[in-house]
C-alpha positions as a Markdown table, in Angstrom:
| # | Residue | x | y | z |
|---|---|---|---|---|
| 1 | Unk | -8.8 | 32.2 | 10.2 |
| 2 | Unk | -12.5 | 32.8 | 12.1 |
| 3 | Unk | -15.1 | 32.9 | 9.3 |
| 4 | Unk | -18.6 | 33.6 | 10.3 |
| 5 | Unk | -21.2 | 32.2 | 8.2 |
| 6 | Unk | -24.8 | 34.0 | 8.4 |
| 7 | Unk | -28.2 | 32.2 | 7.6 |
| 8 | Unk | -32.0 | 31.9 | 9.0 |
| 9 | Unk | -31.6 | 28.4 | 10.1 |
| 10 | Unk | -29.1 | 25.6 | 11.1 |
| 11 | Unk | -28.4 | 22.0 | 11.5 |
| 12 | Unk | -30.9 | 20.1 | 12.7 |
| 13 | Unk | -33.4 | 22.0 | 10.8 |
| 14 | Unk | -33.2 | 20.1 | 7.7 |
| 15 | Unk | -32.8 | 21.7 | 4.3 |
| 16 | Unk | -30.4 | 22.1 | 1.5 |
| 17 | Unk | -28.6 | 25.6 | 2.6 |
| 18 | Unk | -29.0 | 24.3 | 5.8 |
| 19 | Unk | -26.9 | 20.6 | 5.1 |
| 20 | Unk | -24.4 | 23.0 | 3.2 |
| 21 | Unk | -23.7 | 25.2 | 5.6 |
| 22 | Unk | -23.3 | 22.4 | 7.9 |
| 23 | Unk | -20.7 | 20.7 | 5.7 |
| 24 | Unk | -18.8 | 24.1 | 5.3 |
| 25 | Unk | -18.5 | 24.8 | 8.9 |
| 26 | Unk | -17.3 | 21.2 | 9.3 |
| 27 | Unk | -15.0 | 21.1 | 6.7 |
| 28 | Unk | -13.5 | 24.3 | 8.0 |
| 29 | Unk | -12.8 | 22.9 | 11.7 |
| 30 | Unk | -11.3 | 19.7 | 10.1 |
| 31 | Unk | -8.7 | 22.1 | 8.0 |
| 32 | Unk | -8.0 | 24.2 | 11.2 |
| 33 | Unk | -10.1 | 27.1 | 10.6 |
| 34 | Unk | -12.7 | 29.0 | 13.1 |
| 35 | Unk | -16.4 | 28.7 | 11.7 |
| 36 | Unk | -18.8 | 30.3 | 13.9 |
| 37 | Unk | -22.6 | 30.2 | 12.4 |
| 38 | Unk | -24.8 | 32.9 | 13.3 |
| 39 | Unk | -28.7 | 31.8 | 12.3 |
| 40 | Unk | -31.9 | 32.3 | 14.4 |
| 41 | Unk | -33.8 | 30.5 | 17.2 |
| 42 | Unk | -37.2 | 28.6 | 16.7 |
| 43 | Unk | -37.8 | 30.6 | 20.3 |
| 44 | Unk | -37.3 | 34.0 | 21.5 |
| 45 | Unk | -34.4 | 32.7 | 23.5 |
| 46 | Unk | -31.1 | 33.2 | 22.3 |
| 47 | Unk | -28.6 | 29.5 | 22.4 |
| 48 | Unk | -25.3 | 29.2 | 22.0 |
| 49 | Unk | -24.2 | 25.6 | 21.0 |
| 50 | Unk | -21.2 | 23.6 | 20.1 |
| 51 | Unk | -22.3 | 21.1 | 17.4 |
| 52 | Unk | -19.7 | 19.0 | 15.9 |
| 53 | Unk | -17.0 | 21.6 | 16.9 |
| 54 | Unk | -18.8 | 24.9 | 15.6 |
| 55 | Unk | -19.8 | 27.3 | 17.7 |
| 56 | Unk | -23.7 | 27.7 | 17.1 |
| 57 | Unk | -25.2 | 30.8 | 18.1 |
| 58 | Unk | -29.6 | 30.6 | 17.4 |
| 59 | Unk | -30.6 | 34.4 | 18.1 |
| 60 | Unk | -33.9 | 34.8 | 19.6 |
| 61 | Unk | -36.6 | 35.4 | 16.7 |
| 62 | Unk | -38.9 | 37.8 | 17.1 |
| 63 | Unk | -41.6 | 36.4 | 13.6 |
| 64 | Unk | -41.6 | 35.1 | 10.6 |
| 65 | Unk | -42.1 | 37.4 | 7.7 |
| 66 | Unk | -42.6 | 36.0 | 4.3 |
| 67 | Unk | -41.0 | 33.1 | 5.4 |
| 68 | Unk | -37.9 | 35.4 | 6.5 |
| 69 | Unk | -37.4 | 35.3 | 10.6 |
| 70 | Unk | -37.3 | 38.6 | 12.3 |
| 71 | Unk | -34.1 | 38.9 | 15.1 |
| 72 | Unk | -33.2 | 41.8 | 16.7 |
| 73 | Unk | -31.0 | 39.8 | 18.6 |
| 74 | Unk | -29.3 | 38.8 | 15.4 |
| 75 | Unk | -28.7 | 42.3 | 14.5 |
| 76 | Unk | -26.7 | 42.4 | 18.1 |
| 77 | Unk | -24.5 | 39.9 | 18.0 |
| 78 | Unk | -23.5 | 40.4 | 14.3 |
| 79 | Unk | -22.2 | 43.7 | 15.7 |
| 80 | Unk | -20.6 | 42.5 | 18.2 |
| 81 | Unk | -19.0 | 39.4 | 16.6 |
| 82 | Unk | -15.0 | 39.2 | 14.6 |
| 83 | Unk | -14.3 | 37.5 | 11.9 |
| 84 | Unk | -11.8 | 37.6 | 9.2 |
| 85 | Unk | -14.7 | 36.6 | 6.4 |
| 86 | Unk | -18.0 | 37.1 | 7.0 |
| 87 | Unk | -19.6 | 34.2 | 4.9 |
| 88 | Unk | -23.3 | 35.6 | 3.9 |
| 89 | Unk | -26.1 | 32.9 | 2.5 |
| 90 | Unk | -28.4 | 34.2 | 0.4 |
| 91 | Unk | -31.3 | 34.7 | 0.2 |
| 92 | Unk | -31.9 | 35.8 | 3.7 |
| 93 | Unk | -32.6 | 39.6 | 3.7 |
| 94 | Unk | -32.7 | 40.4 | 7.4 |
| 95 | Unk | -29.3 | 38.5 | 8.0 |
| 96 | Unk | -27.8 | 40.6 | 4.8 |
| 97 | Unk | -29.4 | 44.2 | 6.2 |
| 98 | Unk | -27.8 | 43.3 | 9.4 |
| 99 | Unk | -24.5 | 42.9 | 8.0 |
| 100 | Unk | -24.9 | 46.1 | 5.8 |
| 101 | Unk | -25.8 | 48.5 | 8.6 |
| 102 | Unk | -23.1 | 46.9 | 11.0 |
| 103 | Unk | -20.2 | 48.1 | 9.4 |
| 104 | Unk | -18.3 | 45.1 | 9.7 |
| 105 | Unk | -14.7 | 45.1 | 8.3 |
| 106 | Unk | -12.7 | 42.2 | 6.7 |
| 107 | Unk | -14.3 | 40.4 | 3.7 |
| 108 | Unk | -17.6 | 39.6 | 2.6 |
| 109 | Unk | -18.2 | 36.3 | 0.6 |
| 110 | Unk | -21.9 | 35.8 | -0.7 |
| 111 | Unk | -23.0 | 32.4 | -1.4 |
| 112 | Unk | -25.8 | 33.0 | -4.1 |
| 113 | Unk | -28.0 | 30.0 | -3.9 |
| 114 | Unk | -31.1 | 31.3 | -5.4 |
| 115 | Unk | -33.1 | 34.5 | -6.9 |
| 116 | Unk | -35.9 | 35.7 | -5.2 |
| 117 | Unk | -38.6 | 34.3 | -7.3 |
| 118 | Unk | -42.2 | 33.7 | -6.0 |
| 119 | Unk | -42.5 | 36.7 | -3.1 |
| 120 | Unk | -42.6 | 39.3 | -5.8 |
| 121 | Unk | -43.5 | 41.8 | -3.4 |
| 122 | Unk | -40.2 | 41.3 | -1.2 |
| 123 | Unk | -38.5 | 41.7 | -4.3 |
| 124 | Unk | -39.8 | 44.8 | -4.8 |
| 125 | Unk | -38.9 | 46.2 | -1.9 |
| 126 | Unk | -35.8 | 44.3 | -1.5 |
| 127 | Unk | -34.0 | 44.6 | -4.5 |
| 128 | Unk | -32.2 | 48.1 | -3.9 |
| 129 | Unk | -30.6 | 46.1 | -0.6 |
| 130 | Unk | -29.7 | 43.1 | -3.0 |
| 131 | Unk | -27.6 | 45.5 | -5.2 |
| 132 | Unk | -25.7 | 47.0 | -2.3 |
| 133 | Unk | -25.5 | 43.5 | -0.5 |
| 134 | Unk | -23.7 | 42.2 | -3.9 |
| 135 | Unk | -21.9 | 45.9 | -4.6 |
| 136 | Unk | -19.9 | 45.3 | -0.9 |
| 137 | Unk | -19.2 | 41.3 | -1.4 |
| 138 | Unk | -15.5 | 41.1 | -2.3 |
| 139 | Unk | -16.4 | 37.7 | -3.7 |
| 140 | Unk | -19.9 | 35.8 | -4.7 |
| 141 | Unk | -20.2 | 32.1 | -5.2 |
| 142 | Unk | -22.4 | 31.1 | -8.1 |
| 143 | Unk | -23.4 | 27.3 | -8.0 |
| 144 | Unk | -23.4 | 26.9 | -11.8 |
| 145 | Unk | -22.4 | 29.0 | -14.6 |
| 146 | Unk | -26.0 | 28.5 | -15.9 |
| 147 | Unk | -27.1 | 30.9 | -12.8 |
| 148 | Unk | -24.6 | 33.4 | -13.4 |
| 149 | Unk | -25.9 | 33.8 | -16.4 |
| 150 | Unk | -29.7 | 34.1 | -16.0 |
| 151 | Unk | -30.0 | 35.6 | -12.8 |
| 152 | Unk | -30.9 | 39.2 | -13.2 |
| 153 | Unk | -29.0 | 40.1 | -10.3 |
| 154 | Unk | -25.7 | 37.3 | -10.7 |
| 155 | Unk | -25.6 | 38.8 | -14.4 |
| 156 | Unk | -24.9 | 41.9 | -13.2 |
| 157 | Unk | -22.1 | 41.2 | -11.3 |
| 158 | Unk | -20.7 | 38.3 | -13.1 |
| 159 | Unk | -16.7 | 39.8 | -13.0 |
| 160 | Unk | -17.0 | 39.3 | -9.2 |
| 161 | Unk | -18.6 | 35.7 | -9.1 |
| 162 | Unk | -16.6 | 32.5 | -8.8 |
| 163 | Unk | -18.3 | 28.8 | -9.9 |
| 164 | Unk | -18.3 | 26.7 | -6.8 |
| 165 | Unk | -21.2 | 23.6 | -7.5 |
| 166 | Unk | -22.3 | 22.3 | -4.3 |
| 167 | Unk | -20.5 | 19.0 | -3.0 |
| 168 | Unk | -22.2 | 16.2 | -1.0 |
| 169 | Unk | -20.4 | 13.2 | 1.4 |
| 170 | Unk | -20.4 | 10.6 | -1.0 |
| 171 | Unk | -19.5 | 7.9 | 1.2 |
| 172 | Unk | -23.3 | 6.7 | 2.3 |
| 173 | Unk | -23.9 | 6.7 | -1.6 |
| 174 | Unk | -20.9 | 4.4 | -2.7 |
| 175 | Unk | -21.4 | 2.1 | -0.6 |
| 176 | Unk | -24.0 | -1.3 | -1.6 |
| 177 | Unk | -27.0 | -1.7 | 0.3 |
| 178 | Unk | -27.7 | -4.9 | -1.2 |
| 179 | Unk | -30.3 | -6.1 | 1.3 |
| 180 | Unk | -32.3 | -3.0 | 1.6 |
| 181 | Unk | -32.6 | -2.3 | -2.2 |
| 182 | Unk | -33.9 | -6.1 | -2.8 |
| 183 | Unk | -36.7 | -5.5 | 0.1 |
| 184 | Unk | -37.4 | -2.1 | -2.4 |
| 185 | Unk | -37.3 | -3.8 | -5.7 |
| 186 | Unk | -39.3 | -6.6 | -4.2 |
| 187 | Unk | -42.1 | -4.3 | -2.7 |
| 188 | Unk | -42.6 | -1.9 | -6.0 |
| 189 | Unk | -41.6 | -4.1 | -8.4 |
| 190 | Unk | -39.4 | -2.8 | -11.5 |
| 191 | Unk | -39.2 | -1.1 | -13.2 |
| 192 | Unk | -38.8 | 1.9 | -10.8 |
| 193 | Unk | -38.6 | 5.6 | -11.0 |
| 194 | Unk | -37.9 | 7.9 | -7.8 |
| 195 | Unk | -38.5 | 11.4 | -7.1 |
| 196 | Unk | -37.0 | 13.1 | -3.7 |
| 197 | Unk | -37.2 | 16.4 | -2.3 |
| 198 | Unk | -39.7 | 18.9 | -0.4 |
| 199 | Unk | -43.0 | 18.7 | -1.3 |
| 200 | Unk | -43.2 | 22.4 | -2.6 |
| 201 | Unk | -44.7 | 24.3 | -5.6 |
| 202 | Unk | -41.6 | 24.4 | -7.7 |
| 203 | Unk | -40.6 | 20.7 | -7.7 |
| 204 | Unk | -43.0 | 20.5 | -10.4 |
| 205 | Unk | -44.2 | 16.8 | -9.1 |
| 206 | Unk | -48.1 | 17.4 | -10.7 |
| 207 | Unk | -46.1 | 16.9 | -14.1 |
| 208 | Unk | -44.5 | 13.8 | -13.1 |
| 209 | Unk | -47.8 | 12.7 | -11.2 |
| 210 | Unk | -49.5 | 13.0 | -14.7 |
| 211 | Unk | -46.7 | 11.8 | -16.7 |
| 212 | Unk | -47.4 | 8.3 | -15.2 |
| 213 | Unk | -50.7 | 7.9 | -16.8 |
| 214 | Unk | -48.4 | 6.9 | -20.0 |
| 215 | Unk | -45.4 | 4.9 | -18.6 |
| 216 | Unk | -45.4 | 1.4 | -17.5 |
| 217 | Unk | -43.7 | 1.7 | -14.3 |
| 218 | Unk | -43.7 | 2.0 | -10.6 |
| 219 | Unk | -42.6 | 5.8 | -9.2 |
| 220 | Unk | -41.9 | 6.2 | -5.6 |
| 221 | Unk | -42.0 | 9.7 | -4.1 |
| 222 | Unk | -40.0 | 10.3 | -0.8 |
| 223 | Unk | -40.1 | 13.5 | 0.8 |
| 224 | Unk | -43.0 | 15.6 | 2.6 |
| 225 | Unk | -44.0 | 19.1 | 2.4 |
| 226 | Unk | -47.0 | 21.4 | 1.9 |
| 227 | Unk | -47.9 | 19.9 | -1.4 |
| 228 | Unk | -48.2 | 16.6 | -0.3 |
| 229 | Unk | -52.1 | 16.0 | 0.4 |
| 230 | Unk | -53.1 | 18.0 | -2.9 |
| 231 | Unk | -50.3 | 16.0 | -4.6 |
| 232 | Unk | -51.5 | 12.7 | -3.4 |
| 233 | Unk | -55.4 | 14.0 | -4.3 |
| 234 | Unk | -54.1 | 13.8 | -7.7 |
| 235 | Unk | -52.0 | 10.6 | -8.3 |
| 236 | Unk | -55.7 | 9.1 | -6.6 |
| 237 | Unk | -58.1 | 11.3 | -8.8 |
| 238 | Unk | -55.8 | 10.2 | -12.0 |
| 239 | Unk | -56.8 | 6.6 | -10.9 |
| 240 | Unk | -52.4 | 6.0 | -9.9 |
| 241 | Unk | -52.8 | 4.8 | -6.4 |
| 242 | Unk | -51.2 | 1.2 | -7.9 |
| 243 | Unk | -48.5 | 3.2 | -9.6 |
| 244 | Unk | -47.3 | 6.4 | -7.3 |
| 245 | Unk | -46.3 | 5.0 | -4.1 |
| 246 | Unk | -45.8 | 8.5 | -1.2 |
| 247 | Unk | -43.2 | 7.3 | 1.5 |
| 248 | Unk | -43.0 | 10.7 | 3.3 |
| 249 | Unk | -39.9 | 11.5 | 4.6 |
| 250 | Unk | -37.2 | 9.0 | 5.1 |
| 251 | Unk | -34.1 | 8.7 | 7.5 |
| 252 | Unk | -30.7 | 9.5 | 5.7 |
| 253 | Unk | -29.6 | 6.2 | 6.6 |
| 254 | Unk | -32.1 | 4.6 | 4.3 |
| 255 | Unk | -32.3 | 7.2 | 1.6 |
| 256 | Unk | -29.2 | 5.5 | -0.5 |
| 257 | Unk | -31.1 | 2.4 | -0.5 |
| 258 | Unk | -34.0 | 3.9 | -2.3 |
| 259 | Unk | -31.6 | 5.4 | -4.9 |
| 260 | Unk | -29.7 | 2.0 | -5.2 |
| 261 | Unk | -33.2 | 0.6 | -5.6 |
| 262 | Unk | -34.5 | 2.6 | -8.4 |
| 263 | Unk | -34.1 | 2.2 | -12.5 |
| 264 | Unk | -34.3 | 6.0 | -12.8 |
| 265 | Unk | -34.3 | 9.5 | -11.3 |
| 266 | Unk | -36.7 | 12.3 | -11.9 |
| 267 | Unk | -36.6 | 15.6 | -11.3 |
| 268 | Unk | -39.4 | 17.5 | -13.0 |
| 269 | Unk | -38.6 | 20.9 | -11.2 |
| 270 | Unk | -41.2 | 23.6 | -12.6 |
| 271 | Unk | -39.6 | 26.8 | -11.3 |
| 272 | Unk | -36.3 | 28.7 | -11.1 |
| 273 | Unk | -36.4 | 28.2 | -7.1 |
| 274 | Unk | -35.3 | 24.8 | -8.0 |
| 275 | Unk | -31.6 | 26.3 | -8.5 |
| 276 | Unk | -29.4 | 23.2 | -8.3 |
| 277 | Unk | -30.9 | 20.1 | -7.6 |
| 278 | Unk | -28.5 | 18.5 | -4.7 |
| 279 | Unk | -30.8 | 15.4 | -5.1 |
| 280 | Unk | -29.7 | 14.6 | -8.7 |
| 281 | Unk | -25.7 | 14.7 | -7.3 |
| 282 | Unk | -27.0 | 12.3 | -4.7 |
| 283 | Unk | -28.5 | 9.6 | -7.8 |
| 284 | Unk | -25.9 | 10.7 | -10.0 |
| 285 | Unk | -23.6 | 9.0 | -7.2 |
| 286 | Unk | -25.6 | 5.5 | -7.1 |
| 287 | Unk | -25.3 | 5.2 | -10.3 |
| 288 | Unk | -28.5 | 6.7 | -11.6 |
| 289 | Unk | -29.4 | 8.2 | -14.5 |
| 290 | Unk | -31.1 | 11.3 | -14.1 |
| 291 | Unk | -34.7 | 12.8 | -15.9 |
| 292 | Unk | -34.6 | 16.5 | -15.2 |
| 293 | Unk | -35.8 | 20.2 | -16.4 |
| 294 | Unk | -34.2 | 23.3 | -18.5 |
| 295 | Unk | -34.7 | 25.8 | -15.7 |
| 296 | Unk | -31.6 | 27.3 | -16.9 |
| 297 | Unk | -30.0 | 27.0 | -13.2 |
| 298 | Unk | -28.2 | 24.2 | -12.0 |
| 299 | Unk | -30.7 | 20.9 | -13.1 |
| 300 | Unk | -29.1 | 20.9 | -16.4 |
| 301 | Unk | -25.4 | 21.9 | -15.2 |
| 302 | Unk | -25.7 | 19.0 | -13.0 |
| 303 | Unk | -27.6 | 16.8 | -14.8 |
| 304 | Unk | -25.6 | 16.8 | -18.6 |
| 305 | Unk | -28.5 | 16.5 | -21.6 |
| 306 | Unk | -27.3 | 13.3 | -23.5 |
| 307 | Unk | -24.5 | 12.7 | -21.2 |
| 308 | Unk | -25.5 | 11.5 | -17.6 |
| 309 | Unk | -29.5 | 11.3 | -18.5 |
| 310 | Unk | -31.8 | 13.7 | -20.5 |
| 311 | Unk | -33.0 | 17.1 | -19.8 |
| 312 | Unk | -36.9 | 18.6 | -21.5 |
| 313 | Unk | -38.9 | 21.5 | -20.9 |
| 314 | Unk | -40.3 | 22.4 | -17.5 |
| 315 | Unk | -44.2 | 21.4 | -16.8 |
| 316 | Unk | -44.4 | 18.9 | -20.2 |
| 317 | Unk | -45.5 | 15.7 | -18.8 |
| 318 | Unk | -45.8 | 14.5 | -22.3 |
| 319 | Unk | -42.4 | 15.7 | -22.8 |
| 320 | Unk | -41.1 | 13.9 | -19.4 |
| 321 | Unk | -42.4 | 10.4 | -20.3 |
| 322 | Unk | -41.0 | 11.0 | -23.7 |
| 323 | Unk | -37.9 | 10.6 | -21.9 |
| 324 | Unk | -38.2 | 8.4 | -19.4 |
| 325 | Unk | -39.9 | 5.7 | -22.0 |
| 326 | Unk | -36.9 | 6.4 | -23.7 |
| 327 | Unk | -34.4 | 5.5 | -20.9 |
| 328 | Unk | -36.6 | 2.7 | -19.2 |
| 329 | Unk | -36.7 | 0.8 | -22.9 |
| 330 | Unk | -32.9 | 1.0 | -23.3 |
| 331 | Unk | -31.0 | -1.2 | -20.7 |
| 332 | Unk | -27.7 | 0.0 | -22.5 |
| 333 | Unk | -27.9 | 3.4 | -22.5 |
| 334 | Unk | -29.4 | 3.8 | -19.4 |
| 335 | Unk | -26.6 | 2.0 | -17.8 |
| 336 | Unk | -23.7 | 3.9 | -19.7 |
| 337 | Unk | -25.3 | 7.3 | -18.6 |
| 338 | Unk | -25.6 | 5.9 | -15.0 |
| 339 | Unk | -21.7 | 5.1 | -15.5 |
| 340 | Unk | -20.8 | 8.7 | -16.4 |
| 341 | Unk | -23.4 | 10.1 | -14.1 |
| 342 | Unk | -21.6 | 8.3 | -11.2 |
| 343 | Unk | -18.1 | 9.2 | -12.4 |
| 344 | Unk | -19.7 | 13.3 | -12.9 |
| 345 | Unk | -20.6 | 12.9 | -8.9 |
| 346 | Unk | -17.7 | 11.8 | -7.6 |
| 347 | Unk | -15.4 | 14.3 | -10.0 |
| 348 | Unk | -17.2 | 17.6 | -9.7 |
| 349 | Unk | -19.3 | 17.2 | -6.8 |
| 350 | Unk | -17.7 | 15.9 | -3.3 |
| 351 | Unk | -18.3 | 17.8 | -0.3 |
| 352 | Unk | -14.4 | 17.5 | -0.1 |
| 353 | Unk | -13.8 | 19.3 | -3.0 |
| 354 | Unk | -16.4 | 21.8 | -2.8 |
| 355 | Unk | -14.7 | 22.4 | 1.0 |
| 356 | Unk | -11.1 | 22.6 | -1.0 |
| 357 | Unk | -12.6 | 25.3 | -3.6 |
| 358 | Unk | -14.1 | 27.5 | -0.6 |
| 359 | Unk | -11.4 | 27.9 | 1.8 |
| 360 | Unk | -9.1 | 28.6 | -1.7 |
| 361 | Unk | -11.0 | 31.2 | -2.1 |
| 362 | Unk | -10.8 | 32.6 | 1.7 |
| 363 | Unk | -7.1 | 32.3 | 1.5 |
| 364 | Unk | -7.2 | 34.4 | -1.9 |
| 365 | Unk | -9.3 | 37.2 | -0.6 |
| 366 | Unk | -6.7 | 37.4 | 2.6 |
| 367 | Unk | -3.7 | 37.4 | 0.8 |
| 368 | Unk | -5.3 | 40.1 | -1.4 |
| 369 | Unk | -5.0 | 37.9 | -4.3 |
């Protein structure tokens, strides 16, 4: 079975779609099926790569558009490639107008990992393409039931969409860094709250940043991005500079460390572009419980109100250290939602499983199930 998955970028750029298309294409050589990936160059050059036993081809890219990269080349080789499934990522409009005006046969699986949310001008324009895109997929995966219903375009289509949450390796997770998380808890001091992720608009992080005026803790951000400098302007302006420590990125090596390390997890997410919240899977796994937002996405299918930490309103810091007062003052309950949180992780979200659930559903749409 040769499945060809289509996306802007790929492995080693480093992002969430891009670490999930990775393990898909993966997974798939290890069960003994053909993933080729089709994304674009950071050049005009077109390469052709074998990483990790996928066939990588990085079409020469003409722009960048509204953070959308402009191939021609793309538009070539998507004519001229076979597969039996065509595995579309979206949102990425110029790969799905490529694979609408080639014609392809076989079957179309959409992976819907987000609305279009903040380039309302796109959406505009694009939105006429989204409804054919979804109107020719024989099969969409939704990563939460929350997103199938809210999304204005997943709602629409909901008969044709199939729940498939996004899986991480949970190995590096599992497994005790005892020496590494004692150099952390020694150098912050506990208790001690952790935020990861991009530094973008919609991790909501200016809520958190404020939050901390009221809780008697240490919070360590790791992750960089184009919020960082206004984000760390504000932690110093709200006199935090003891209290909100900025590590920038860190190695994935370490990162389990820093989750081992901490009493609690936060994800104050502010905006629906925040649509599942991998990071939470990844403290849910070390045993964390988690402090996230009702975005109604994926944050609060993840992360269960009451049951593996506590869920509040999007950009309420009063309503964020509300909670995490709550957890940080109850040494019990914090540690029996890190127990279930943990056992969530390992039950619902493994890249193994998530692997399982997708080829399924390739071998379903061949057999004309």
């Amino acid at each position: 079975m040769r499945i060809l998955h289509v996306y802007k970028d790929y492995y080693p750029v480093v992002g969430g779609m891009e670490n999930h298309i990775r393990l898909l294409a993966r997974g798939a050589v290890a069960r003994g099926l053909e993933p080729i990936v089709l994304v674009t160059s950071r050049t005009r050059r077109t390469e052709i790569t074998d990483i990790d036993g996928v066939k990588v081809i990085k079409a020469g890219r003409l722009a960048t558009l509204a953070s959308t990269p402009i191939s021609p080349a793309l538009f070539s080789w998507i004519w001229r490639l076979e597969a039996d499934i065509t595995h579309l990522h979206f949102p990425y409009p110029w790969g799905e107008m490529a694979h609408l005006l080639s014609g392809r046969r076989g079957k179309t699986v959409i992976t819907y990992h987000s609305d279009i949310v903040r380039q309302k001008s796109l959406l505009k324009l694009y939105k006429p393409f989204i409804q054919r895109i979804l109107a020719k997929a024989d099969s969409i995966i939704a990563t939460s039931p929350n997103y199938v219903r809210t999304s204005p375009q997943l709602s629409q289509v909901a008969q044709k969409c199939t729940v498939i949450p996004l899986g991480i390796d949970m190995g590096p997770f599992l497994k005790a860094q005892s020496e590494e998380v004692e150099r952390l808890r020694q150098q912050y001091g506990p208790p001690l709250l952790l935020f990861v992720g991009l530094l973008r608009y919609y991790k909501g992080l200016e809520y958190l940043i404020e939050a901390m005026k009221e809780i008697d803790a240490r919070l360590v951000v790791v992750g960089s991005g184009p919020m960082a400098e206004e984000w760390q302007s504000l932690a110093t302006q709200l006199g935090l500079a003891d209290k909100v420590f900025f590590e920038g990125r860190v190695h994935d090596e370490r990162l389990p460390a820093y989750y081992q390390a901490c009493d609690l997890f936060v994800l104050p997410a502010s905006h629906r572009s925040e649509a599942f919240g991998v990071v939470q899977v990844e403290a849910m796994a070390c045993g964390n419980p988690v402090v996230s937002t009702e975005l109604g996405t994926g944050t609060s299918y993840v992360n269960l109100d009451g049951e593996t930490g506590l869920v509040v309103p999007p950009r309420d810091p009063e309503a964020l250290a509300q909670a995490i007062k709550r957890l940080l003052s109850d040494n019990q309950l914090r540690a029996e939602m890190g127990e279930r949180a943990r056992g969530r992780a390992k039950l619902e979200f493994s890249h193994e499983i998530m692997i399982d659930r997708v080829v399924n559903l390739y071998q379903s749409l061949l057999r004309g199930d």
